[in-house]
Backbone as ProteinMPNN parsed JSONL, in Angstrom:
{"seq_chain_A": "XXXXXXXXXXXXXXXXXXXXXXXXXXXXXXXXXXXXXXXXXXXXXXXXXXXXXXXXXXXXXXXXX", "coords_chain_A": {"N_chain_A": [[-18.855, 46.774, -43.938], [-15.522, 45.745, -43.681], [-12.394, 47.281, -44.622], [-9.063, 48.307, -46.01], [-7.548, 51.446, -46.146], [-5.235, 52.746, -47.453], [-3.428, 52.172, -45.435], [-5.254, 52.279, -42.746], [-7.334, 51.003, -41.184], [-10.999, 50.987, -41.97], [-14.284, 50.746, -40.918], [-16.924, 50.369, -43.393], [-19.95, 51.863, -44.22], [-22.907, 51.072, -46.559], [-24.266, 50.822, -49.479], [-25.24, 48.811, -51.885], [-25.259, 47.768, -55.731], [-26.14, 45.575, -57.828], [-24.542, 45.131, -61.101], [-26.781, 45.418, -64.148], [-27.76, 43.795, -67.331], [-28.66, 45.363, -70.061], [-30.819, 46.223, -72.761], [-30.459, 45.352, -76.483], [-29.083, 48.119, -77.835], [-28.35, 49.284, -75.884], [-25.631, 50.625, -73.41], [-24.637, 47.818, -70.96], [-25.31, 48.244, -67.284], [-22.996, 49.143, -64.923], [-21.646, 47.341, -61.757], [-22.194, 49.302, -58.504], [-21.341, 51.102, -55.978], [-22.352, 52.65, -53.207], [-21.266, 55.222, -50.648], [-22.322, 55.808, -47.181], [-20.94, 56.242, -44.857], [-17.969, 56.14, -43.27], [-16.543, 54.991, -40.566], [-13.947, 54.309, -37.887], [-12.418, 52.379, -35.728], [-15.073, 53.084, -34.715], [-15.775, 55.753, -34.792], [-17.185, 58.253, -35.954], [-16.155, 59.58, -39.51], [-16.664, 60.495, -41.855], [-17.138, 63.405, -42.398], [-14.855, 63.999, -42.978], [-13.934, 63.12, -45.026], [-13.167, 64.191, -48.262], [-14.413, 64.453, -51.402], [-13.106, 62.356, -53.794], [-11.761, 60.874, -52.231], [-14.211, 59.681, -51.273], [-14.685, 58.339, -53.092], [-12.19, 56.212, -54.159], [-12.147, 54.498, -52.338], [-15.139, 53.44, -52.734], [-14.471, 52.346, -54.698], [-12.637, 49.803, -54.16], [-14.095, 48.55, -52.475], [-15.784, 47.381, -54.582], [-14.093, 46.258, -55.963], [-13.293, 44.034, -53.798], [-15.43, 43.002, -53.677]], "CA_chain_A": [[-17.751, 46.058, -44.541], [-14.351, 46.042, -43.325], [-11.786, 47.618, -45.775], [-8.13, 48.716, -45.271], [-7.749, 52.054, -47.218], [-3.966, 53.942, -47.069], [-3.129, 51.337, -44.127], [-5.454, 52.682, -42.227], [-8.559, 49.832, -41.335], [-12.271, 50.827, -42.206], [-15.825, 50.323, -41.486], [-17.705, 51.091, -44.363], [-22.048, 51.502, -44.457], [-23.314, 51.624, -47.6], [-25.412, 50.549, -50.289], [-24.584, 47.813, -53.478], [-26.655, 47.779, -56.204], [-25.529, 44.948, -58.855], [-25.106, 45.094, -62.482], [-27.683, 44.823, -65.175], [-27.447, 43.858, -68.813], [-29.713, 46.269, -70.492], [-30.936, 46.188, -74.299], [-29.079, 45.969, -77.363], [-28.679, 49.508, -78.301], [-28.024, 50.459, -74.704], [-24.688, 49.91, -72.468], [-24.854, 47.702, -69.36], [-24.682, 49.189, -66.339], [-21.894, 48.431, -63.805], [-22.254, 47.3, -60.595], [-21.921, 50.408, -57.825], [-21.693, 51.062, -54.101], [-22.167, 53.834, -52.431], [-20.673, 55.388, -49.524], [-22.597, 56.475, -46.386], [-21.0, 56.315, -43.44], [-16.797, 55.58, -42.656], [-15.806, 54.249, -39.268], [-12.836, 54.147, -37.481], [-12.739, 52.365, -34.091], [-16.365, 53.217, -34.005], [-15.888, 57.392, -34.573], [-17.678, 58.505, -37.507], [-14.973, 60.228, -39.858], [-17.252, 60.425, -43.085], [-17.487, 64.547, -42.897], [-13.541, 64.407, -43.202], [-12.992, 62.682, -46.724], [-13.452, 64.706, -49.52], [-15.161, 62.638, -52.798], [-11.943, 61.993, -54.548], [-11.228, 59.697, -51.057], [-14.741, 58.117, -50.727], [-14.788, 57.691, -54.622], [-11.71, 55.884, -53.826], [-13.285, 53.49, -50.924], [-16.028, 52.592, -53.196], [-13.631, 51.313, -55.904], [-11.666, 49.091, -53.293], [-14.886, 48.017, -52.305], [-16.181, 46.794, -55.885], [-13.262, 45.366, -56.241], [-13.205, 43.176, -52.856], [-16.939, 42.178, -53.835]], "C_chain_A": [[-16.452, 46.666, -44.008], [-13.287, 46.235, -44.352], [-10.123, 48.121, -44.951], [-7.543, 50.121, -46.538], [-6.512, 52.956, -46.264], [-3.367, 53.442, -45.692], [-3.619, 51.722, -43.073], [-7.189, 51.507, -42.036], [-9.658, 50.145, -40.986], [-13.159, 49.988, -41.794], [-16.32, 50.871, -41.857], [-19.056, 50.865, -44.55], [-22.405, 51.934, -45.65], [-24.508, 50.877, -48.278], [-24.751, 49.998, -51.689], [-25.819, 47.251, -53.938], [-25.831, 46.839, -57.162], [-25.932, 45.653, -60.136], [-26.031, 45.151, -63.617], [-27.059, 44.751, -66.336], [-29.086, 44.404, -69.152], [-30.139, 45.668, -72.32], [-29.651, 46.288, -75.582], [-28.228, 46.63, -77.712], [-27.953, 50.047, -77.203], [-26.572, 49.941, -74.1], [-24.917, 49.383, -71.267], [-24.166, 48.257, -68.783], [-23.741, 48.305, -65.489], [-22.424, 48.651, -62.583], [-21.751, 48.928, -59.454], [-21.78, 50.372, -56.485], [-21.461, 52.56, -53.743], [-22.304, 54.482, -50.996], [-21.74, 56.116, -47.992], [-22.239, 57.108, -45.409], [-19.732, 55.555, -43.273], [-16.486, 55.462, -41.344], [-14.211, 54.12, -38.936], [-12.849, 53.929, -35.647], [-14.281, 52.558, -33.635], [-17.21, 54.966, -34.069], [-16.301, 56.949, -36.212], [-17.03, 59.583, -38.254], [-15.363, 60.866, -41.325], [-17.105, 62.068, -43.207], [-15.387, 64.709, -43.205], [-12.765, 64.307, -44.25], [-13.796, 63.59, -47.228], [-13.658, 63.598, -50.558], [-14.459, 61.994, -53.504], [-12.088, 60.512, -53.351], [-12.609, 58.662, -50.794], [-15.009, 57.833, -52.385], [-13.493, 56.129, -54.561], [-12.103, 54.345, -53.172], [-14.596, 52.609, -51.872], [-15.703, 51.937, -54.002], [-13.252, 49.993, -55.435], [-12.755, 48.457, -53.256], [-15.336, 47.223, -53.403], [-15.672, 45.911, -56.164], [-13.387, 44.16, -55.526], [-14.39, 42.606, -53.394], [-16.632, 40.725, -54.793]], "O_chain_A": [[-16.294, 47.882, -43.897], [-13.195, 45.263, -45.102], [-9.97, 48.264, -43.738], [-7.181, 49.788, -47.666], [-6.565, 53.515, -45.168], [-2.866, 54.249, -44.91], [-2.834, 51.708, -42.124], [-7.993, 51.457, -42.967], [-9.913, 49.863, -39.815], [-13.132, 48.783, -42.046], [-16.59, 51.953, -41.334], [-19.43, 49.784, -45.004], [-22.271, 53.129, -45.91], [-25.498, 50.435, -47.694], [-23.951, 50.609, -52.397], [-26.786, 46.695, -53.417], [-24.703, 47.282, -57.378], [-26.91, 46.354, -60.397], [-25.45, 44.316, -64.31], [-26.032, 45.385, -66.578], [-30.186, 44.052, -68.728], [-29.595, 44.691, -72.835], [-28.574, 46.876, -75.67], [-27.05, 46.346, -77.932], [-27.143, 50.969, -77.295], [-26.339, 48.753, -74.327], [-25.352, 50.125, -70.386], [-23.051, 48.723, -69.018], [-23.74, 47.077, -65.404], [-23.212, 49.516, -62.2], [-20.81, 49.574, -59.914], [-22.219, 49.387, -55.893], [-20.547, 53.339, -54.009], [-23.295, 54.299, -50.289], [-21.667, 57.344, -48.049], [-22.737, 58.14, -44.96], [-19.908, 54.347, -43.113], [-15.817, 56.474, -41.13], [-13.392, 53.832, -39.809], [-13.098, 54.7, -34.72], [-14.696, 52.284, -32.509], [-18.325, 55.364, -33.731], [-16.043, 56.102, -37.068], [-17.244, 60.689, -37.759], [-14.581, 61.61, -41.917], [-16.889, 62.296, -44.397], [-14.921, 65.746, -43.679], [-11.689, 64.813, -44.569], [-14.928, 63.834, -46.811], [-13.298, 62.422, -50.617], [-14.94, 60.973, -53.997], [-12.453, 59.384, -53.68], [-12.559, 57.503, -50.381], [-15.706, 56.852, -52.644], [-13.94, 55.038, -54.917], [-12.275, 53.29, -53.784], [-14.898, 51.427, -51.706], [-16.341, 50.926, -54.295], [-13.476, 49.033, -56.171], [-12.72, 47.525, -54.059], [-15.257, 46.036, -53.086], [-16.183, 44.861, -56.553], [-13.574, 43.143, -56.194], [-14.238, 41.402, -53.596], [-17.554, 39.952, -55.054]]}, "name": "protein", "num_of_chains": 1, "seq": "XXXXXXXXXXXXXXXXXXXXXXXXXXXXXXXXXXXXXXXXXXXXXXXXXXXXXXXXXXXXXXXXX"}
């Protein structure tokens, strides 16, 4: 997925798991994605964010979905 994060334009590999609605008692879960693998141009940049930044990335992402 192509993302544009701090004006700076992403490809992001990951993994999206939807939603469920669970039982009465319990809270549904929210949908998630998670981050493997950032791109830039093609260079792999993923050991350079810290989790704050791909926590970040996966929000943006959720959102765009």
């Amino acid at each position: 997925m192509n993302i544009t994060y701090r004006g700076i334009e992403l490809t992001v590999e990951g993994s999206y798991t939807e939603g469920q609605i669970t039982g009465y008692f319990e809270e549904d879960l929210q949908p998630t994605y998670e981050v493997y693998e950032v791109l830039i141009d093609g260079n792999d940049i993923t050991v350079l964010l810290d989790m704050q930044q791909i926590e970040e990335i996966e929000s943006l992402i959720l959102e765009s979905l």
